[in-house]
N, C-alpha and C positions, 0 to 999 in steps of 0.2 A: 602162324597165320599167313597165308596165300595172300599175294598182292591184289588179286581179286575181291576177295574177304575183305582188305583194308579199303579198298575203292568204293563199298557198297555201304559207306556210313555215312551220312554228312557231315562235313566238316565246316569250322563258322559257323557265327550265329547267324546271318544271313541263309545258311543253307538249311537250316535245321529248321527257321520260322517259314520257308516257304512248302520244303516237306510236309512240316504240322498243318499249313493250310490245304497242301493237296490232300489230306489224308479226309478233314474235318470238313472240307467248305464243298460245298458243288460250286466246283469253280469250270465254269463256261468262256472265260476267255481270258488272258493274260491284265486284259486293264483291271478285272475285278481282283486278282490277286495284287494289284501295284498297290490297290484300294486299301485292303486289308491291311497289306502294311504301311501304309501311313496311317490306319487309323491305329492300329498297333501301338504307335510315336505317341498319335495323341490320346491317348487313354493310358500307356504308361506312362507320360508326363503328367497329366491328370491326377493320377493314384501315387507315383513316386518324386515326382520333382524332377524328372530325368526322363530322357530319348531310350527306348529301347535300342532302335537302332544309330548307324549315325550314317544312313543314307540320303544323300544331298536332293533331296524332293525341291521342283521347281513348282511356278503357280503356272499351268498351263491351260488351255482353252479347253481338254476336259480333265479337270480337277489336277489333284495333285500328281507328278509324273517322276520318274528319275529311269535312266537306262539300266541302273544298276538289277534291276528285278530281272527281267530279259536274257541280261547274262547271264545270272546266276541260274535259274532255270536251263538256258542251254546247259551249264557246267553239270548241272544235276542227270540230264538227259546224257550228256555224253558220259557221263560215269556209269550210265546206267541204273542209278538210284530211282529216278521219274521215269515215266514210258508215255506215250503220249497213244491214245486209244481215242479213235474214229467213234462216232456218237451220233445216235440221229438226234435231231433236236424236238420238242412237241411242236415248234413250228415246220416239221418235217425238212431241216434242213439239215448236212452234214458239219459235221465239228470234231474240231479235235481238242481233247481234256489230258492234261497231266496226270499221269497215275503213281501213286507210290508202287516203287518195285522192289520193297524192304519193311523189314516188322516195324512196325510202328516204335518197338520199343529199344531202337536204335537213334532216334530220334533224342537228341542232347541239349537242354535246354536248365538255366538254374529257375528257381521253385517261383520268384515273382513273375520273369517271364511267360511261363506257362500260367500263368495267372489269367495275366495281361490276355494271354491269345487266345482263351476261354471266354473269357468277355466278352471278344470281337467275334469270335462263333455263334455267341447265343444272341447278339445283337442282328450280327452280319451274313452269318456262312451262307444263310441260305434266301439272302436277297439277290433281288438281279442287279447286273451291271449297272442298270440306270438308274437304279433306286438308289444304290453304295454311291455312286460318283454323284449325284443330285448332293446326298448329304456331306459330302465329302467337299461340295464347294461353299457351303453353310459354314465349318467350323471357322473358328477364330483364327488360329494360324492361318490358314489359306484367304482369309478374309483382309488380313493384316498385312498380306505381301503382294508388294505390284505385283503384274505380270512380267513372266518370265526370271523372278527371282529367287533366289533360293529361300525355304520359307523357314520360318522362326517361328519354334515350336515352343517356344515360351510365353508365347501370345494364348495363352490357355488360360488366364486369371480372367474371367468375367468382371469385376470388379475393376482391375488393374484398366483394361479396354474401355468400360463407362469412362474412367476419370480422364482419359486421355480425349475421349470424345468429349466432355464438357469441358474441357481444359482448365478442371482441376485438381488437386494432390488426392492420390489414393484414400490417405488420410481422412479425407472432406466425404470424396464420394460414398464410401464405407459409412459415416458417422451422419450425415448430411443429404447428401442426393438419395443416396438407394434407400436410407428409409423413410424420406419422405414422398418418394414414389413406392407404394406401395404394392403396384402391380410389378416393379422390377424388383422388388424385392422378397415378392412372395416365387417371383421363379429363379432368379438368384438361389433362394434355400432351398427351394425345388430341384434347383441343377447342383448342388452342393450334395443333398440328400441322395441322387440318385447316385452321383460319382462315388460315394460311398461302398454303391452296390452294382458298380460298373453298369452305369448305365449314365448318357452324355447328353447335355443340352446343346442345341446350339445354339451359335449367334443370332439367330434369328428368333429363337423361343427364347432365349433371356430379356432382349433388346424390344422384340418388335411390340 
């Protein structure tokens, strides 16, 4: 195989989950793919107990951010795997979109991950920037981390977060507060039920 040949695969899982999303999402600007994969984090931590990725997402002024997306992107683009294609917009403006420039089925991924970013597809792919980053400053982990900190994507237990707001034992909130509020507990098993079926409540629809 030609060095060429070997240059037109992605390689990492990093490289392979942002392929999957240029191929899947109509993706219009770089923030909405940063989006995707943080939500990526939290939907497989949701479903498996674990980070998909393990890129260091900060709490920024528009939602969750890390530079690492950006690079990886250029590396994709200077491999020639991505192409980046001029686009007018329905607000008649010019843009430029990442394009795959390789078969989809080069694309390397083990079978939960591809799960995972199935999920974010039929939820996400085809919302706009503002709508993804709106919800994306909603979720718990991003809710749970000052600004400017790297966020902690274990902050995903709805449960775990009431008892820490009422300051007290999980134990209690579980057995005690959440079922005697009945409205957080009727969405509690509502955000329980949908995580099920990939689909995510937030901090706000559990809580408010």
């Amino acid at each position: 195989m030609s060095e060429t040949k070997k240059q037109k695969k992605p390689e990492g899982l990093l490289q392979n989950i942002i392929t999957y999303f240029c191929f899947k999402a109509d993706l219009n600007s770089t923030t909405k793919l940063t989006k995707l994969c943080y939500l990526a984090d939290v939907y497989h931590y949701q479903m498996y107990g674990k980070r998909l990725t393990k890129l260091p997402f900060k709490h920024y002024h528009f939602g969750p951010w890390t530079k690492e997306i950006q690079m990886t992107l250029e590396e994709l683009y200077e491999k020639g795997i991505i192409l980046e294609k001029r686009i007018r917009t329905k607000k008649g403006q010019d843009a430029t979109i990442p394009k795959p420039n390789i078969p989809q089925t080069e694309i390397t991924l083990p079978k939960d991950a591809f799960k995972t970013l199935e999920d974010v597809i039929i939820d996400w792919g085809n919302a706009t920037t503002e709508e993804i980053v709106n919800y994306c400053k909603k979720t718990l982990p991003f809710l749970s981390t000052p600004f400017d900190k790297r966020i902690d994507f274990s902050r995903t237990d709805e449960i775990k977060e009431y008892a820490k707001k009422k300051g007290v034992s999980k134990q209690k909130a579980a057995t005690l507060d959440v079922i005697s509020n009945k409205n957080l507990l009727k969405n509690t098993l509502k955000g329980m039920k949908e995580a099920q079926g990939g689909k995510f409540l937030d901090y706000k629809a559990i809580f408010d």
